[in-house]
C-alpha positions, -999 to +999 in steps of 0.1 A: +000+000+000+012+034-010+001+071-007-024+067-031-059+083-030-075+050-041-052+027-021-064+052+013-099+056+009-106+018+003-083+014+036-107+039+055-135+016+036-122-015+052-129-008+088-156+016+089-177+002+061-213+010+073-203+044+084-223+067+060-198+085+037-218+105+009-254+127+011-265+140-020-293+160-010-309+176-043-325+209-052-357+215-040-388+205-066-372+168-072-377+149-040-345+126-047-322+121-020-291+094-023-271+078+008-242+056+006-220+039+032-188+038+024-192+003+012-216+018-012-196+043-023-163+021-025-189-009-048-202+024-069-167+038-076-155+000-087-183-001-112-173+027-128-134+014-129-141-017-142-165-003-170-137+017-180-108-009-179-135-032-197-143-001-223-106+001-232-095+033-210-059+024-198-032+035-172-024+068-173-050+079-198-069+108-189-107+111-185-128+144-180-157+148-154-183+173-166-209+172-141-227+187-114-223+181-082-238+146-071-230+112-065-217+104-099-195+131-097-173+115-065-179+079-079-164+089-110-135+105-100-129+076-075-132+051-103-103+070-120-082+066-093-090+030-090-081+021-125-049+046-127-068+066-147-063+102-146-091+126-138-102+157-150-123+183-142-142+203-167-157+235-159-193+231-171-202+265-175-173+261-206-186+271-241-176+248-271-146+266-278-130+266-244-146+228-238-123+221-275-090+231-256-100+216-229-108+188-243-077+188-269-051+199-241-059+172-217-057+143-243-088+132-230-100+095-240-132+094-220-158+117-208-184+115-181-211+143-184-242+152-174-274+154-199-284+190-198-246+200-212-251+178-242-251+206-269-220+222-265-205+183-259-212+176-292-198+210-305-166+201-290-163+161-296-153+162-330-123+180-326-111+163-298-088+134-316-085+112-289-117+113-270-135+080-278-153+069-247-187+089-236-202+084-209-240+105-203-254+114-167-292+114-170-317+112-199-304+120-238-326+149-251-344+147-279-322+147-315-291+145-296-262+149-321-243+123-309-242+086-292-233+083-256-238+051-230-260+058-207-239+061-169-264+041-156-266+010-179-222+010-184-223+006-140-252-017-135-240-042-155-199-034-147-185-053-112-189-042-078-157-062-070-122-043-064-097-068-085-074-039-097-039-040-101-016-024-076-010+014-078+014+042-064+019+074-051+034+088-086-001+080-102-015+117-113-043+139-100-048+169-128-067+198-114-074+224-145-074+259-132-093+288-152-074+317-135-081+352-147-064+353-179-057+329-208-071+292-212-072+269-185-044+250-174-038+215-161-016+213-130-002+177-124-001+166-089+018+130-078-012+116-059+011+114-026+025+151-028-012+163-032-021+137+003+005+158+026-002+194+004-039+196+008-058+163+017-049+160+052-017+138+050+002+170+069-027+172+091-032+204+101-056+190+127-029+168+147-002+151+139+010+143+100+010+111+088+034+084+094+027+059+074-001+047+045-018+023+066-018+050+099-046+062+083-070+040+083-058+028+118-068+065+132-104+066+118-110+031+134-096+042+167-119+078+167-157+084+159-179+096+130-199+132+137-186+153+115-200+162+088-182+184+059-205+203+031-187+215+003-214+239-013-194+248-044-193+229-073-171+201-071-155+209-102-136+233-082-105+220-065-121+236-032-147+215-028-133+185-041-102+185-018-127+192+009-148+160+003-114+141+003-105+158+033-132+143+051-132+108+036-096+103+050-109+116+088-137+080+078-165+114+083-197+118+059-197+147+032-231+161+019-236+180-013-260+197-037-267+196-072-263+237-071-261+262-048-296+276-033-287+298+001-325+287+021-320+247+011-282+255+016-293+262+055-323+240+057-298+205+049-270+222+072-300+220+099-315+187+089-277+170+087-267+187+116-238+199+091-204+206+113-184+226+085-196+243+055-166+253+030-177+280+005-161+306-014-160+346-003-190+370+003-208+356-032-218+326-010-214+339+028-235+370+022-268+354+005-270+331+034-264+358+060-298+373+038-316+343+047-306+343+084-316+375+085-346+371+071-371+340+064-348+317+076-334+334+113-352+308+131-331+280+113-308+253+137-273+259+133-266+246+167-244+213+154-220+241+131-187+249+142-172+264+107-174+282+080-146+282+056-134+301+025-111+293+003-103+308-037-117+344-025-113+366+005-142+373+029-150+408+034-150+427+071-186+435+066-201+400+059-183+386+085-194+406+109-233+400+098-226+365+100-206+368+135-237+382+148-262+357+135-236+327+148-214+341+176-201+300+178-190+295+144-160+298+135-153+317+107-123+308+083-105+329+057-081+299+041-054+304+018-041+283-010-041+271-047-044+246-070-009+245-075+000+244-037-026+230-020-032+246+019-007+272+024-024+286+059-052+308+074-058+343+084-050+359+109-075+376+136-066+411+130-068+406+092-093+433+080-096+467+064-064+480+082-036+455+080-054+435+049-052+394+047-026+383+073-015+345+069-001+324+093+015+303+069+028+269+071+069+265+071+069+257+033+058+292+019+076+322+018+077+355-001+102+354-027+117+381-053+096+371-086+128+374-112+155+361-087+131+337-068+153+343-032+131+351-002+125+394+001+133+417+033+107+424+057+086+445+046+092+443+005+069+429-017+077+397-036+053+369-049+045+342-027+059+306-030+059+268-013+083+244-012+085+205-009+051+186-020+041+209-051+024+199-083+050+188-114+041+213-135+017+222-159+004+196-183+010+201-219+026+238-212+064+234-208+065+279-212+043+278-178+056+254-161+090+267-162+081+300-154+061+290-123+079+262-109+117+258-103+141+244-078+164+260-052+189+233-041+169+203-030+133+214-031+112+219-053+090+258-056+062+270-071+057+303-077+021+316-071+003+343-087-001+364-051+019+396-044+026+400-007+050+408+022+066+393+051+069+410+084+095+403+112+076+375+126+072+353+094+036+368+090+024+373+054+006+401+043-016+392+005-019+421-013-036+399-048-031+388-081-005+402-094-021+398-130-050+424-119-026+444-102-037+482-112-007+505-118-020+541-121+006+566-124+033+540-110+012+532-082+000+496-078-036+492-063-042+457-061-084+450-069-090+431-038-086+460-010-107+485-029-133+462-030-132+457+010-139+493+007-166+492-014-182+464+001-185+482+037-206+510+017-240+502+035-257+509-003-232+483-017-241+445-019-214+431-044-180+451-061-156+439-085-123+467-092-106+467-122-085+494-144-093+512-176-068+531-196-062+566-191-042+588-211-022+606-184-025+576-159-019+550-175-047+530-161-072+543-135-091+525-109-129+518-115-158+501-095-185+482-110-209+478-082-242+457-071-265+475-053-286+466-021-319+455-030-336+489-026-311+511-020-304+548-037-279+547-061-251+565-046-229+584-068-192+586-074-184+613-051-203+596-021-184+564-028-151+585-033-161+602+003-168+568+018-132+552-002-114+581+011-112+572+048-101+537+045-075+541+014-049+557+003-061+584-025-047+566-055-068+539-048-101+555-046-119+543-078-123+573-106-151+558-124-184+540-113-204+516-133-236+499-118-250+464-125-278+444-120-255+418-112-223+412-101-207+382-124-186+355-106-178+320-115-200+288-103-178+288-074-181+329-061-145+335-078-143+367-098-150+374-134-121+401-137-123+397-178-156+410-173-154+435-148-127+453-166-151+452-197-182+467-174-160+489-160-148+504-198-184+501-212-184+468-233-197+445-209 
């Protein structure tokens, strides 16, 4: 037995096998509801392995997962890992055109996907060379354009049996990333660097590790009762990493098809839910809504935290949700796809000192064009050593500009500016792709928007800069308003910017929306704001 995600969870399978492992509680209007144990799940997951060994699908070939969240979702990608075959996730809110590189850049042979994305599938499919497996999550509508097998004939008739060969540590995990600019990008994880990086192997919880077997060995020596909800989609490294995260503690994960804030709170009450992970104020602040309103009288006695991870919460929402849940804790988490956990933020992060990390002892702040570790106080791009991804799959450019050695470790080199005080404590300032610079200042998006979205008039802000001929760029806001509110106007939110930033940051130009645009997950849609914010959106 190795460090290998198959290899572990069917060792947490073995000795707690009637434990309850999965909850797919659906949206509301269906009625369906699916449990499995975690000999279920482990049977489900083979079924899908063996259809796919029996279909052809080798070692080391890659297959993509285009689906909602749901049980097929985790029994797919589990199936993959039993078969050495390497999973993929596939964003579904992709048009054809990105789903083609996607499809094409991967080398994918097989695909998994659910019905209702069926049209641009088959816009993409024929110029994907390699791709010659499908199979279709639900009903095919009427004239489909294609053939696919049905998911649910391929595993009733495949083995619920394990009989697979042995595997390893080196076998690969591929998360793609969208980022903020370009196409998405593969990174390539070794299955046991991603274990220790972000699936609990370094346990930052108690003690890391040992040993493969330990693992299993500690879930049969402590209880069940936790319960981890992931609410975004699982096609986002968050919440899949979460749900692994709590299969290798032998706990239960629940999920939903999509994100819907009142059945959100209604399952965390009914499954006495323990910790929700979600991602910034575009999930936190719609549930805060409903506590505040129809749903204040809901249970959320059995929570203990709230997480966030891929965007930063804002001092405002917090503090709305602090009030409605004085016992929760509340969690601003820091890493990547391409490092895994890096740490969490501090107490006095906020509007004054901005996202302070205490970060584990494998990320520092290093100088981005001589990659050595800055002074206190200067700003450099942030970076982790040891257990980080391989590179970049298919993209040997990228992956040499963003991961490198320094004696015997390996680095990756994230996209986050930031600084280092005395103490080791890192200060984020953001991307340093959306960095702003506006007559050789740099305004980094993130902290005008704290600003913006501790504006009582303000619901949602994205910042982003627009050319300017004397500038360079200069900083606008596009803005969401309160339901109901006034629209305030630029010199009210310049007034309101001007005691909390510096004034080179205070936005020059406002643009207001119906609606803020994020990604499936709550990350921002930066393309987009900066087209808003120039009058093109």
């Amino acid at each position: 037995m190795e460090y290998n995600l198959a290899d572990l969870f069917e060792s947490v399978v073995d000795v707690v096998p009637d434990r309850e492992a999965l909850v797919c509680a659906d949206l509301p209007g269906t009625g369906a509801e699916r449990r499995l144990t975690y000999a279920e799940l482990d049977a489900a997951a083979n079924r899908v392995a063996h259809h796919l060994r029996d279909a052809g699908i080798g070692p080391g070939e890659h297959l993509g997962i285009q689906l909602r969240n749901g049980v097929e979702y985790l029994q797919t990608l589990l199936g993959c890992l039993k078969a050495r075959i390497v999973p993929v996730n596939v964003n579904y809110r992709y048009v054809a055109d990105e789903l083609t590189h996607l499809y094409r850049d991967a080398d994918l042979a097989a695909l998994v996907f659910d019905a209702e994305f069926t049209g641009p599938v088959a816009a993409a499919v024929p110029s994907a060379e390699r791709l010659r497996h499908l199979l279709r999550v639900g009903d095919a509508p009427p004239a489909a354009a294609f053939t696919a097998t049905p998911f649910a004939d391929a595993t009733a008739s495949a083995s619920p049996g394990r009989g697979f060969r042995p595997r390893s540590g080196d076998d690969l995990f591929i998360i793609y990333t969208g980022g903020t600019t370009g196409m998405p990008k593969g990174v390539m994880w070794r299955q046991e660097d991603l274990f220790f990086s972000g699936l609990g192997g370094g346990a930052p919880t108690g003690e890391p590790v040992s040993s493969p077997g330990e693992l299993a060995r500690r879930v049969a020596a402590g209880g069940d009762g936790i319960t981890f909800f992931p609410t975004p989609p699982l096609m986002h490294g968050t919440s899949t990493l979460t749900a692994f995260i709590a299969f290798h503690f032998g706990q239960r994960v629940v999920l939903h098809r999509g994100f819907t804030p009142s059945e959100v709170l209604r399952t965390i009450e009914r499954e006495a839910v323990t910790s929700v992970s979600l991602v910034g104020d575009a999930m936190l602040r719609p549930l805060v809504d409903a506590l505040e309103g129809p749903l204040r009288d809901v249970d959320l006695s059995a929570l203990f935290s709230v997480s966030s991870s891929g965007a930063l919460l804002s001092e405002t929402v917090r503090a709305r949700f602090a009030a409605l849940a004085p016992k929760v804790a509340l969690l601003n988490n820091f890493g990547s796809s391409e490092s895994g956990f890096n740490g969490t933020a501090t107490e006095d992060s906020g509007q004054e000192k901005g996202l302070r990390l205490r970060v584990n002892d494998r990320t520092a702040v290093v100088d981005p064009v001589t990659r050595e570790p800055v002074a206190a106080g200067e700003v450099g791009r942030i970076a982790q050593r040891g257990r980080v991804p391989l590179g970049y799959y298919n993209d040997p450019v990228k992956t040499a500009e963003t991961f490198f050695r320094r004696g015997a470790d390996r680095w990756v080199l994230l996209g986050d500016m930031a600084t280092v005080d005395a103490e080791g404590v890192v200060t984020v300032l953001g991307r340093g792709s959306q960095c702003i610079n506006t007559g050789g200042e740099k305004v980094y998006p993130e902290e005008v928007e704290q600003a913006l979205t501790s504006h009582p008039d303000v619901y949602d802000a994205l910042v982003a800069g627009v050319p300017d001929a004397r500038w360079g760029h200069r900083v606008a806001a596009v803005v969401q308003l309160r339901a109901g509110a006034r629209e305030p106007s630029l010199a009210e939110i310049q007034t309101h910017c001007r005691a909390r930033l510096a004034g080179y940051k205070i936005p020059r130009g406002l643009v207001v929306v119906p609606e803020i645009r994020r990604s499936p997950s709550g990350k921002a849609d930066y393309r987009w704001a900066r087209a808003a914010a120039s009058g093109h959106a």
